[in-house]
N, C-alpha and C positions, 0 to 999 in steps of 0.2 A: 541409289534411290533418286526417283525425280524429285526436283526443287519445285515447288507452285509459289509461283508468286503472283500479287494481288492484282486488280487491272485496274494503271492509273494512265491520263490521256497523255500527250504528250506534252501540250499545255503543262502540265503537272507536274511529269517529270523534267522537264524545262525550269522548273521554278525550283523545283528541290534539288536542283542540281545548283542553279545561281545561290541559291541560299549558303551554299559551301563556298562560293568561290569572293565572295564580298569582302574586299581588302579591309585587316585589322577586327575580323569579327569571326571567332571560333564557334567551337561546340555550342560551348556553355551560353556566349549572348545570342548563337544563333538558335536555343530552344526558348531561350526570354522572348526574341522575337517573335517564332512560332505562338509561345503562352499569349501574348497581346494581340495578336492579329488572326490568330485562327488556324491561319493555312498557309501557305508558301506563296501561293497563288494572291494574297490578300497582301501578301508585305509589297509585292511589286507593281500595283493593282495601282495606285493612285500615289503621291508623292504627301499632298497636303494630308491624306487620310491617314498616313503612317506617322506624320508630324502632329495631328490630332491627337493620337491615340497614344503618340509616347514624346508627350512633351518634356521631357526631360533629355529627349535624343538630341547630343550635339549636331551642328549642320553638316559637322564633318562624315559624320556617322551616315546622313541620309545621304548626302552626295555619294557615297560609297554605295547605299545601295540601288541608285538611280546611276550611276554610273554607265554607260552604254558597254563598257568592254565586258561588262558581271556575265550579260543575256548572249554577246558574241561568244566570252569564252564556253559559257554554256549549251549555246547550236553547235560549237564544236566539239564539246564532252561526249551530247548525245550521239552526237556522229558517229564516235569512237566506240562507244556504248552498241550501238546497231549493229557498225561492223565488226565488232570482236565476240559479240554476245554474251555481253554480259551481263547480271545480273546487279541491281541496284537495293538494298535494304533502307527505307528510311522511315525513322523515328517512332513513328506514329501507325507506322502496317502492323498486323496484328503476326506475319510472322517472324517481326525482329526478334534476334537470341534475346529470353526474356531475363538472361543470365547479364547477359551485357547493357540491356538496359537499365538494370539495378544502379549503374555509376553515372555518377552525376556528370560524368566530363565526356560518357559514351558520344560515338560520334554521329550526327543528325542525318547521317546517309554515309553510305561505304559501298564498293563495288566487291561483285564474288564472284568467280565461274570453279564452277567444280557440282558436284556431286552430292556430299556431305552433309548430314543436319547437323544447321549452328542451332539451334535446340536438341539435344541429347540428353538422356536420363543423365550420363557421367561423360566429362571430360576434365581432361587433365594439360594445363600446360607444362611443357619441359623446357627450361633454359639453361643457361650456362657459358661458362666460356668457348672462346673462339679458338684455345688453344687449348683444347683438349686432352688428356693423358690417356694412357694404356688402360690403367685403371677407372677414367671417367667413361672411356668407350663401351669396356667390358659393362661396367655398371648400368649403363645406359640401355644397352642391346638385352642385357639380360632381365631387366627390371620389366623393360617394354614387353619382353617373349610372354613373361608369368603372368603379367597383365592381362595381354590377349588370350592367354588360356582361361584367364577366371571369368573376364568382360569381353567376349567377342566384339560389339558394339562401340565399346571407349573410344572418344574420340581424340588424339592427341591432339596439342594445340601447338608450334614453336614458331621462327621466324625464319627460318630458308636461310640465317645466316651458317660462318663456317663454324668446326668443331659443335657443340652439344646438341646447336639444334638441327641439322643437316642430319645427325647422328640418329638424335630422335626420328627424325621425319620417316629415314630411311628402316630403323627400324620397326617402325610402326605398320610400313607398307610390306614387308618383308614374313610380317607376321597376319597380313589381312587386318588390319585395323586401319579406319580411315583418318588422315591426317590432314590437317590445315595450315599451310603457312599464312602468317600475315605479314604485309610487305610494308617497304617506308619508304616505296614509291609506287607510281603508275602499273598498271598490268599491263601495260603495252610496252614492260622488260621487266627480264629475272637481273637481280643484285646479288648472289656474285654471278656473272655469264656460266662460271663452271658447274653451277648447280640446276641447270636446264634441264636437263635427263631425270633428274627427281621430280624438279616442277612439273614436266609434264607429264610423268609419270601422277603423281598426285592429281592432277586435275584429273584423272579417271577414279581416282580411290583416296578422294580426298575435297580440295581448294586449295585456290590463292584467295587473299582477301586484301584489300587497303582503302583506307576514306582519304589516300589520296590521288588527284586525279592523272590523267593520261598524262604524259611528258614531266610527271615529276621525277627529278631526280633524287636519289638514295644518301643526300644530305645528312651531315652528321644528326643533326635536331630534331629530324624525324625519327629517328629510332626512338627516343625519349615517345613519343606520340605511338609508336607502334606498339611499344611494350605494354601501354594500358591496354590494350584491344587481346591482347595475348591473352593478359592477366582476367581479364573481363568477361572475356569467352568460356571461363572454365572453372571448374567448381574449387580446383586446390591447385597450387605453382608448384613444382617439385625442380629446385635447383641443386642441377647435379655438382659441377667446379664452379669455382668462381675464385678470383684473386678478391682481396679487401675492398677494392672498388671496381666496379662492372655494371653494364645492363643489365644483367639477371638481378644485381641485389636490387635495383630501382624497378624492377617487374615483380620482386618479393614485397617489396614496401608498396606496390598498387595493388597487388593484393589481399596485403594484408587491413588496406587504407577500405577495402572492398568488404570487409571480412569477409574473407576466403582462407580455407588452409594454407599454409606456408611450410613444406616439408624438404628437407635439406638431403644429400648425402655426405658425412662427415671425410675428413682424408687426414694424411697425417699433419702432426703440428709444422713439419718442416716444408712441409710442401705448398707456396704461395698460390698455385692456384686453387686452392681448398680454403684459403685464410679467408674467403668471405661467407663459405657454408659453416666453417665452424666458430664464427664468431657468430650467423643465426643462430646457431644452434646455443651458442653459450650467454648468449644474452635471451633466450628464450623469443627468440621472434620467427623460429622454425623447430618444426617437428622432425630429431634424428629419423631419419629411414635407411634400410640399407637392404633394403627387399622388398619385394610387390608385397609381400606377406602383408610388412609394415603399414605399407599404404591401404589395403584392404580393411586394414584392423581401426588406422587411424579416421579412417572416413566412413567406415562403417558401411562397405560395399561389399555385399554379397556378390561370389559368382554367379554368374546369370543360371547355371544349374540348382544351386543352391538356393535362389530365392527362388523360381519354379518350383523346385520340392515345398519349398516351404509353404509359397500363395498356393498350392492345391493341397494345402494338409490342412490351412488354418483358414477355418469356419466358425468365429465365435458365434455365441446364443446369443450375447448382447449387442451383434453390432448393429451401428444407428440404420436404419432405411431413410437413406436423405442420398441425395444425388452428390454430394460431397465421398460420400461415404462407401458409395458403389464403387465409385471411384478408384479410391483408394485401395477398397481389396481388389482388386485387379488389376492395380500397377505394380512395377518395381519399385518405384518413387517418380513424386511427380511434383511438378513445380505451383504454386499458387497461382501466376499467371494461366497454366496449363489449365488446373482445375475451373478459372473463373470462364474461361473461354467454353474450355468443353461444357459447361454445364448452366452456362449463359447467367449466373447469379453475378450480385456486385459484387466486387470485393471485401466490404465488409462482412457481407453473407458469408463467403467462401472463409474468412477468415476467424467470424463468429464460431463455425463450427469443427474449425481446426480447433481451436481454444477447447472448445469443449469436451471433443474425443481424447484432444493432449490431457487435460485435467482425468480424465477416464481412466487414464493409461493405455488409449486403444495404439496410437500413433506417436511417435516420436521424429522433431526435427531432425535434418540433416544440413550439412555445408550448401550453401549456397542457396538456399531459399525453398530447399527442398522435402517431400516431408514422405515419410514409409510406415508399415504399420510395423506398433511394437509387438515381435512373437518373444 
């Protein structure tokens, strides 16, 4: 599918780019500063106006963002940006994943090239460890097949490293289902080199993604930073191995911090790279799976044949005639962001009348902010 992305000047995207690169200031102060100032364009705009307006900014903090190397490194992001072509999502466009902006820690601009909608009815991240078993493999390839038969569309979500999620990736492509790696560096290199032939394989039936910029290297500390985007991107985390400690269980705990599902595959007692699925599982912070079945049942996903049959069978007498409501009989499931957009109401509106059709019994929520009608 083609990506549209919005039309911002270069002025603009100059500014939302410096906005990322302001030493000592992330996501989260960099939307506080966004909330006080307006626009990206207004933080860089005048020195004393930003001292104005957030008297409480140490001087260290403005120096930082009047900095001269902020706006250098930034003419050369865009550069990189031009000639690689890539695509830029930040915060505030209306087609950021409205899945990821739910988190408070989501990141205030991110680069993409690929194909892919980071808005999809359903997507699924898969994690896990880097040393994979016979059994996590098999589980993996064969969970992803039953998947793509029920959700042609699903969009996998993992991270291009080695073992589960290389595994995932590939199976995902293998079965026609588009896939997303997110990275914990620059697009201007894959991390590990030996997974190039999928990356760019994926960039036709799929993405790369990361909010971090060109020449960043694949540093331990970013991966902690890459895993919430994983997590953020997608409705449920389904972690297949994991030892007692790992990336995947801190990409379960961003999930679960997101409320999103949290679905495990169990393995035996003895086997340490399962000892951190089955300690979710045994402390109830993951839902056993050991089948797409599982996962269909647990999230309440119809196959896309299956909800067809069903949106062309189901015609109630009572339902509302409200532009919410149209809506809804003719989706699969659709997100509150979605509906307020399609149908130009505020959010209160759009969410007034979810309440009300829910109270009816007409509609019932789903993971992720999502909502279907009840047959």
């Amino acid at each position: 599918m083609t990506v549209t992305q919005p039309y911002v000047t270069e002025e603009q995207l100059l500014c939302r780019i410096a906005l990322t690169l302001i030493k000592g200031v992330g996501s989260v102060l960099a939307r506080q500063l966004l909330h006080f100032m307006g626009s990206p364009e207004a933080i860089f705009a005048d020195r004393s106006e930003l001292a104005r307006k957030l008297p409480r900014a140490s001087h260290r903090l403005i120096d930082a963002v009047f900095a001269p190397a902020v706006m250098e490194r930034a003419r050369r992001e865009l550069e990189q940006i031009r000639a690689k072509g890539l695509q830029t999502y930040f915060i505030t466009d209306e087609n950021y994943p409205p899945l990821l902006k739910e988190c408070v820690d989501a990141p205030i601009l991110f680069y993409y090239k690929g194909n892919a909608d980071l808005s999809p009815a359903r997507a699924l991240s898969v994690v896990g460890t880097r040393n994979i078993t016979a059994y996590g493999r098999s589980a993996t390839e064969r969970i992803i097949a039953d998947l793509a038969h029920a959700i042609p569309d699903l969009l996998i979500v993992s991270g291009l490293a080695y073992g589960v999620d290389v595994t995932a990736h590939k199976a995902a492509l293998a079965n026609g289902l588009p896939t997303v790696g997110v990275l914990a560096h620059g697009l201007d290199r894959i991390y590990p080199s030996s997974h190039r032939s999928v990356a760019t394989e994926m960039l036709a039936h799929g993405g790369l993604l990361t909010d971090y910029p060109t020449g960043t290297e694949p540093e331990r500390f970013n991966f902690v930073g890459r895993n919430r985007i994983v997590a953020g991107l997608s409705h449920a985390t389904l972690v297949i191995e994991s030892a007692a400690k790992g990336g995947s269980l801190i990409t379960a705990e961003l999930a679960s911090d997101y409320n999103r599902d949290v679905l495990a595959l169990p393995g035996r007692a003895t086997d340490s790279r399962s000892a951190g699925c089955n300690t979710l599982i045994r402390e109830q912070k993951a839902a056993l799976v050991t089948s797409a079945e599982d996962i269909l049942s647990l999230l309440s996903w119809s196959s896309t044949a299956e909800a067809q049959s069903q949106t062309l069978a189901f015609e109630p007498d009572n339902w509302p005639d409200t532009p919410v409501a149209k809506l809804l009989l003719h989706a699969q499931s659709i997100s509150v962001d979605e509906l307020t957009r399609e149908t130009g109401l505020s959010i209160n509106d759009v969410s007034a009348q979810l309440f009300d059709m829910e109270l009816d019994g007409l509609i019932r929520s789903l993971p992720g902010g999502m909502y279907t009608i009840q047959k």
